[in-house]
N, C-alpha and C positions, 0 to 999 in steps of 0.2 A: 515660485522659488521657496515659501516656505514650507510647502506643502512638502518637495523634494529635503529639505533643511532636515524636517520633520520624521520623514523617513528612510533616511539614511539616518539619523539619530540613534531611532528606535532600531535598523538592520544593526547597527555598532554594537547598540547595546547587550542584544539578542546573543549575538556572538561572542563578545563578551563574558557574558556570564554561560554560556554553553561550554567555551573553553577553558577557563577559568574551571571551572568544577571538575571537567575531565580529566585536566594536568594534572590540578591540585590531588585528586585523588592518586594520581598514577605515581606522580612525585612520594604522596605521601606513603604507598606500597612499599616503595626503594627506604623512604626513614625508618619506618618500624620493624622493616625485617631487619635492616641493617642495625639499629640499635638492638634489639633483640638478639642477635648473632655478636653481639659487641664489637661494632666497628664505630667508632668515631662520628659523632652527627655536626658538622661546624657549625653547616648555618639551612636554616629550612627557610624560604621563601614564598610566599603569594603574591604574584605577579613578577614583572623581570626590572633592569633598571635602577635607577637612583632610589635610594632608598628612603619613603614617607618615614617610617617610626618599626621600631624593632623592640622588644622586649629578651633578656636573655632569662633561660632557665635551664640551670647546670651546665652543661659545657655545651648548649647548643643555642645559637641564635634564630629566635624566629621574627622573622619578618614582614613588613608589606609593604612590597617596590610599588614604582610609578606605574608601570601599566601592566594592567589588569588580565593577560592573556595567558596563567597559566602560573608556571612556578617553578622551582625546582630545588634539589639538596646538595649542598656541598661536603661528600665526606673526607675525613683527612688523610691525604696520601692518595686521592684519586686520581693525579696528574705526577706522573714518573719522575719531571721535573722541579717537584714541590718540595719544599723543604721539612722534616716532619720533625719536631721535637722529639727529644729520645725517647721522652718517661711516653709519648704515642704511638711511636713507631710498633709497638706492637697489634695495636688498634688502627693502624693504617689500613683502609682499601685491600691495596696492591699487594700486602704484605699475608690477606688471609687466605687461608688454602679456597682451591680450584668450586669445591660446593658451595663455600660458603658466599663466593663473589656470583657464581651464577642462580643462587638462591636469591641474592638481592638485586640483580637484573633483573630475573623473573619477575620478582614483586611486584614492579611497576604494570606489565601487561597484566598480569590476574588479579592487580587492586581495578583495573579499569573493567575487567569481567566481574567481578562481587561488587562494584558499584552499577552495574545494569541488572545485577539479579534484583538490588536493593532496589531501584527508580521504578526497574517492573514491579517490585513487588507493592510499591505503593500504589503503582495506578490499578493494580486489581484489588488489594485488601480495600481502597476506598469505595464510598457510594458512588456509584456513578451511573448513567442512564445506556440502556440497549436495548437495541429491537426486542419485543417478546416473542419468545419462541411461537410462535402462532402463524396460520399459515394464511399468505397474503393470496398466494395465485398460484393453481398448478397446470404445470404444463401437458400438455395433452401429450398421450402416449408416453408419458414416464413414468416411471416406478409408483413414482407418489398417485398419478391416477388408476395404473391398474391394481392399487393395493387399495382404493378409495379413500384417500385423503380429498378434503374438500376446502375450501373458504370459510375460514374462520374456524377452522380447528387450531386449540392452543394443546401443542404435543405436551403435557407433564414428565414423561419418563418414558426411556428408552431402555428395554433390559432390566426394568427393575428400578436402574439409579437415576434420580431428579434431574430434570433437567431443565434450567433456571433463567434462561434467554437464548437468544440466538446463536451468539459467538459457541457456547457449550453442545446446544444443538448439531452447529456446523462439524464441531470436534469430531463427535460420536459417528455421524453420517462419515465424513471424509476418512477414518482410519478404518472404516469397514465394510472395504469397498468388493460385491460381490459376496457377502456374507450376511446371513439373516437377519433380521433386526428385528423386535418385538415392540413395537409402539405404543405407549398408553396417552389415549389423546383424552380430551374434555369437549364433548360435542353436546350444545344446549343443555348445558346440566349435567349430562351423563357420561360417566368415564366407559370408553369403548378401546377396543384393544386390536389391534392391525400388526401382521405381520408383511416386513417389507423387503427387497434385496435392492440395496443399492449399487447404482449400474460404474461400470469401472468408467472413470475419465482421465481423459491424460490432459494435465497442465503443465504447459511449455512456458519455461519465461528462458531467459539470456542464460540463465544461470545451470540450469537443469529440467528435466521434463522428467515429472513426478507423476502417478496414477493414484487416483483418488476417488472414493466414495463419493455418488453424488445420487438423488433421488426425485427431481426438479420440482421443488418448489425454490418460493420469493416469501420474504417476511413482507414484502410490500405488494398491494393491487395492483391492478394497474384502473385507472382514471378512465371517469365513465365517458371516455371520448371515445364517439363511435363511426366506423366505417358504413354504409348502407351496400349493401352484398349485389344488390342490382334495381334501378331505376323504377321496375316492375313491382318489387317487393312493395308491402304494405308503406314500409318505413318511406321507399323511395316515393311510392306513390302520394305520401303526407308531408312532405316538401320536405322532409330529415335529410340532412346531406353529409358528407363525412368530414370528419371533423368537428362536427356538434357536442357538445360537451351535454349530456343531460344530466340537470339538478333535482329536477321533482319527474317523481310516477305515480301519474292522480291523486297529487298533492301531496304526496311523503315524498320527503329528501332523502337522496340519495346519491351513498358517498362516494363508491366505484363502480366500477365495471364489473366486478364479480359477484356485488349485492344485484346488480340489477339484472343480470344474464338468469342470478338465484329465481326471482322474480318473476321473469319473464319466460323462464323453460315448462310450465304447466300452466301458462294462461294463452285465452285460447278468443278472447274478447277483444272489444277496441280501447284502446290508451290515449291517456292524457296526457303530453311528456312537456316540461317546462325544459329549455336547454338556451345553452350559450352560444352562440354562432361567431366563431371568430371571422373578423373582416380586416382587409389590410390597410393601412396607415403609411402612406407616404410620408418618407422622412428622406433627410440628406444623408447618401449612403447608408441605406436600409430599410425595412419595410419590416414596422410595426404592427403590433396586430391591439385590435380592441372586440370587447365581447357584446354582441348585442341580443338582449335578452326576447325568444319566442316562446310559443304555447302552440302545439301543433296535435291535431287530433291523426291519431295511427288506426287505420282501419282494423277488422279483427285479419287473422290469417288463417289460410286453407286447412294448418295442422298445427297444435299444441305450440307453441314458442316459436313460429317459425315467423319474425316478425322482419326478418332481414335487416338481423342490424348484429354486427358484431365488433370486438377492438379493433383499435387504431395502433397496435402495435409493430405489427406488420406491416402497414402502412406509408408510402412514400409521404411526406409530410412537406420536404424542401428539396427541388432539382435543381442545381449549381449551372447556372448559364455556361455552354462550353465545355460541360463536363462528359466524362466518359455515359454515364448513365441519358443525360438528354439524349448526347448524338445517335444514342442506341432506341431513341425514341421515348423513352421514360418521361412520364409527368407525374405532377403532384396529383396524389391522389390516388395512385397504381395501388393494388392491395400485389404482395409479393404472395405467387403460391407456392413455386417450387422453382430449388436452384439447381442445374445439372441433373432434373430429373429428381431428386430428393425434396419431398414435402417439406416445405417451411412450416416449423413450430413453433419455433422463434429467434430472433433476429440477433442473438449471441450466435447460437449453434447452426441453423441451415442457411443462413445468412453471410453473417459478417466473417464467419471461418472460410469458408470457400472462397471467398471473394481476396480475401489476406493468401489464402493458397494459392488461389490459381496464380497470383502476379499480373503480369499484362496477357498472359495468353488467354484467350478467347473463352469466356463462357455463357452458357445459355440460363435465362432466366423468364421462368414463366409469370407473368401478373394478371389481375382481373381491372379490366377499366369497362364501368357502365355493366357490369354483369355479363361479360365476356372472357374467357380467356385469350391471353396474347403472349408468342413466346419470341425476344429478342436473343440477339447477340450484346454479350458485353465485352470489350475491352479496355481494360482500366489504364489511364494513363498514370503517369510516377509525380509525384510531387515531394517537397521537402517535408522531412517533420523527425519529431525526435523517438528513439526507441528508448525504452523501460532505463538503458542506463545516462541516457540526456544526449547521444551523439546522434549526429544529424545526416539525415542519408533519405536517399530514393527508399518512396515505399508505396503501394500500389494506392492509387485515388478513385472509388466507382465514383464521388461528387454527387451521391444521396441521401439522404437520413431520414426514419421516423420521426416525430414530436418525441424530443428527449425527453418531452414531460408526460409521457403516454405512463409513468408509472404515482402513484398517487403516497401519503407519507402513510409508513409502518407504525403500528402502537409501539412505544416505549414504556418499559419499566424501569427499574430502579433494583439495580444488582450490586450486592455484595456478596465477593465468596470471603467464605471462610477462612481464618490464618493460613492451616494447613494445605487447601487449596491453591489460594492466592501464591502462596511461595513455592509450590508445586509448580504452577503456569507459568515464573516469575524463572523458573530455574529452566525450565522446557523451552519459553519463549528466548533466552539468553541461547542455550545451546543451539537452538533453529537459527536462530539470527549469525551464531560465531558458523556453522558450518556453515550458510550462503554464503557469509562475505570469504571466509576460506576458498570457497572452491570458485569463488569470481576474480579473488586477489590471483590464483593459479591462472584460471583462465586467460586474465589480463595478462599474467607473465609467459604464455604459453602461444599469444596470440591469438587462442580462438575470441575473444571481445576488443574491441579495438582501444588502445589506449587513449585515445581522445574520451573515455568514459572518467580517465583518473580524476578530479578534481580538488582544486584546492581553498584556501581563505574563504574567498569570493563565494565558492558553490556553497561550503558551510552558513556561510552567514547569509545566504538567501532562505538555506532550507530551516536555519535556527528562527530569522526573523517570521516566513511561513509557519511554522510549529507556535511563537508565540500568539502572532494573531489570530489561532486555534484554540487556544486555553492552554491551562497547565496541561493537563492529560498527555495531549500532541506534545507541548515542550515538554516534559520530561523523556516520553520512549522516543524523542529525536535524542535528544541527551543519551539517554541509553546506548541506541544507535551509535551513535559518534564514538562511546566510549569504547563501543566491542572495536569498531574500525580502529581507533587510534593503539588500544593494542595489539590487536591482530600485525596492524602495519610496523611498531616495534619491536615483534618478534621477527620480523623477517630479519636473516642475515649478513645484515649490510652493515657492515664496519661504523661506529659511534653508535648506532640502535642495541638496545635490549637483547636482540636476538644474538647478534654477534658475541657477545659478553659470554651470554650462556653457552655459545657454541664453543668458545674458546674456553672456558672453564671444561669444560666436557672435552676437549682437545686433551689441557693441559692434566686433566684426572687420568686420559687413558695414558698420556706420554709420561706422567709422575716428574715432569718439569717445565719450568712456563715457558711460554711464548719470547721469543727474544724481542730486545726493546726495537732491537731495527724497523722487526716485521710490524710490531707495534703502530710504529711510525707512520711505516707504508700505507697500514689498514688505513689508519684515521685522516689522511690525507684522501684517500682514494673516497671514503667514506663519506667526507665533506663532501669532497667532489659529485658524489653519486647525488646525494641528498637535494646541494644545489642545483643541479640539473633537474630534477624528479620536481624540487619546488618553480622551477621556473616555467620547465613545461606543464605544470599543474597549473598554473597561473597563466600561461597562454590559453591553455582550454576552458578557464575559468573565462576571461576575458573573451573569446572566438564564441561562446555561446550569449555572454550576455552585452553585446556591444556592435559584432560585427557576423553573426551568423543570425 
């Protein structure tokens, strides 16, 4: 119970202060344009509520109510019904022409857009750790191997311009997709120079499907656990089985799989291999695994490196009792070679795509067991699970996986960009982020995503309290996040929102008279209306995923 006390506490808190800073900025867009434009500021508020303590200064009260979720301004004469002192009525609201009311609507959505340029810009100008640009693992028959990049090349520059970790690396590769690339890497000391073309790829998420430079490397290895290619083999013949993690080669340790492939592609002798042998551990509801530590002598091999031992990446690791993949015959242990006739290279691309493609209709999948090839039928059955925007639906199940830990940890550096960089990516990443949620808020209106995606309160302060037990980095660009969403969704033109404001001020500019009080009335009735509905069903889908879906 207080473990639950505890963390619902800490989800309160999270959200809290997530919303709280959003409002408060968005509120505070509408005070300063509005004061700046000379309309009346009454009262400026943090938080909603009975009011703790207020300080006045000049003719505006500021505040800070009892709870903490936000804030807002009261100008004078922004209620039709309100009574305005004479010497203000000209400083009323309602009384200033058509620009100047929808100059301070706006405010509040583009105070909420310059405070995510601002959060981004601090998570970049700060120190903070990232993969180094350096190359973990490349995939066979990719750009990166037919240009020769290798293991443990750290790229310095691309085209000339530095290039300073990973995330920058990724930049330059994905905008220049299909177009030459000039690479200056750092190989043993020596700066060497590759020319490469990176291969177009299409990325599909909910939202849109973008094509994008890729050239297939990983900033990370992958872990010296290894498959044995067939029983016959040296490896097999020295009792190595798959799944063997090895740590030492004739007594130097070693860290991955791509040190020791290095290793082992020019020796032509017999080995020492110190390794880990996972074994399983009966437990209630699950099966543990512990390592227990061998020393196995590897005979020499017929030709140069060919010791019969290759990654576990590929490799079945876990078969799901029941599942589509057993009934098809599949065990642990399968090495995957080809799916539908297309060589597996790896278990993103020939792999997991096809299998997401096909759905449930029938396909063929070749593996190697005992140093055989064997080729099933697959048909996946449908299971629950959620898509990219949280809503829950049928989606194809093979019921296999590799060792999720078949990849090993990436070296980390310590990056800061520059001022003028930093607010460069700060401005970039702001506008990337305002166009997805644009073109998903349409989409939701338009019915290609389903609106069981909207969410409300509830899904905030799951994602806020997630982001905090992240660090700041995460809590802040969630923060970010939020803000571009909350005014994105103010802009829309639904009666009592931002957007309506500005649309009606741009009504009443082209008609050069306003809006009558009736229509007025109508909107903001209908508008409430709208609102409450939109929050309630937001809060059904809030509740249907974390309660009873």
């Amino acid at each position: 119970m207080g473990a639950f006390v505890q963390s619902a506490g800490f989800t309160l808190l999270s959200f809290a202060l997530v919303i709280s800073v959003v409002v408060f900025f968005h509120e505070l867009g509408h005070l300063l344009v509005g004061k700046w434009v000379g309309v009346k500021a009454v009262r400026f508020s943090i938080g909603f509520g009975p009011r703790l303590f207020a300080v006045q200064k000049g003719e505006t009260e500021y505040r800070v109510s009892l709870l903490p979720l936000g804030g807002y301004v009261k100008f004078a004469g922004d209620n039709p019904y309100e009574e305005v002192a004479p010497e203000d009525k000209a400083r009323a609201f309602l009384e200033q022409p058509p620009w100047k009311r929808g100059l301070i609507a706006f405010a509040g959505p583009a105070a909420n857009f310059v405070l995510a340029v601002v959060l981004y810009f601090v998570v970049f100008a700060a120190p903070h750790l990232e993969l180094a640009a350096q190359v973990g693992y490349v995939k066979p028959q990719s750009p990166a191997a037919h240009a020769g990049l290798e293991y443990g090349d750290r790229i310095v520059a691309i085209d000339g311009e530095p290039v300073d970790g990973w995330s920058a690396l990724q930049e330059q590769i994905r905008a220049h997709a299909n177009q030459p690339l000039q690479l200056q890497i750092l190989r043993d000391g020596q700066l060497v120079s590759l020319r490469i073309v990176p291969a177009v790829h299409e990325e599909t998420t909910v939202i849109e499907t973008v094509k994008q430079g890729r050239i297939g490397i990983s900033a990370v290895p992958r872990t010296a656990e290894v498959t044995v290619v067939s029983p016959d083999s040296p490896a097999g013949r020295a009792g190595l089985e798959t799944f063997d993690k090895v740590v030492k080669l004739d007594g130097q340790p070693i860290a991955n799989y791509e040190q020791l492939a290095q290793k082992l592609a020019s020796r032509s002798d017999p080995l020492k291999l110190d390794v880990l042998r996972p074994l399983p551990v009966a437990a209630p509801g699950a099966t543990l695994w512990r390592d227990q530590p061998l020393t196995l002598d590897v005979p020499a091999p017929s030709k140069p490196g060919d010791y019969g031992i290759e990654a576990s990446d590929l490799t079945l690791f876990a078969v799901q009792p029941g599942s589509a993949a057993e009934q098809a015959g599949l065990r642990r242990g399968d090495r995957v070679l080809a799916v539908n006739g297309a060589a597996a290279l790896s278990w993103g691309d020939e792999v997991d795509a096809p299998l997401k493609a096909a759905g449930t209709q029938p396909l063929q999948m070749t593996v190697r067991r005992a140093g055989k090839p064997l080729t099933v039928t697959i048909t996946q059955h449908l299971r629950k699970d959620r898509d990219e925007t949280g809503v829950l639906q049928d989606v194809p199940d093979f019921g296999a996986l590799p060792d999720l830990n078949s990849f090993a940890e990436g070296e980390r550096v310590w990056i800061r960009y520059p001022i003028p960089d930093a607010f460069r990516r700060a401005i970039l990443n702001t506008a990337g982020f305002v166009r997805a949620q644009s073109i998903g808020i349409a989409r939701i209106l338009t019915g290609h995503i389903s609106s069981r995606a909207i969410g409300g309160p509830l899904m905030i302060a799951d994602v806020a309290r997630k982001a905090a037990e992240s660090g700041w980095r995460d809590l802040i660009v969630t923060m970010g996040a939020i803000s571009v969403v909350l005014g994105l969704m103010n802009l829309l033109p639904v009666p009592v929102l931002d957007g309506f404001h500005v649309l009606s001020a741009i009504i009443e500019g082209i008609r050069r008279r306003p809006l009558s009080l009736r229509f007025r009335e109508v909107a903001n009735v209908v508008g409430i209306a709208l609102l409450l509905t939109l929050m309630l069903y937001a809060f059904r889908n809030d509740a249907m995923r974390k309660w009873f879906e």
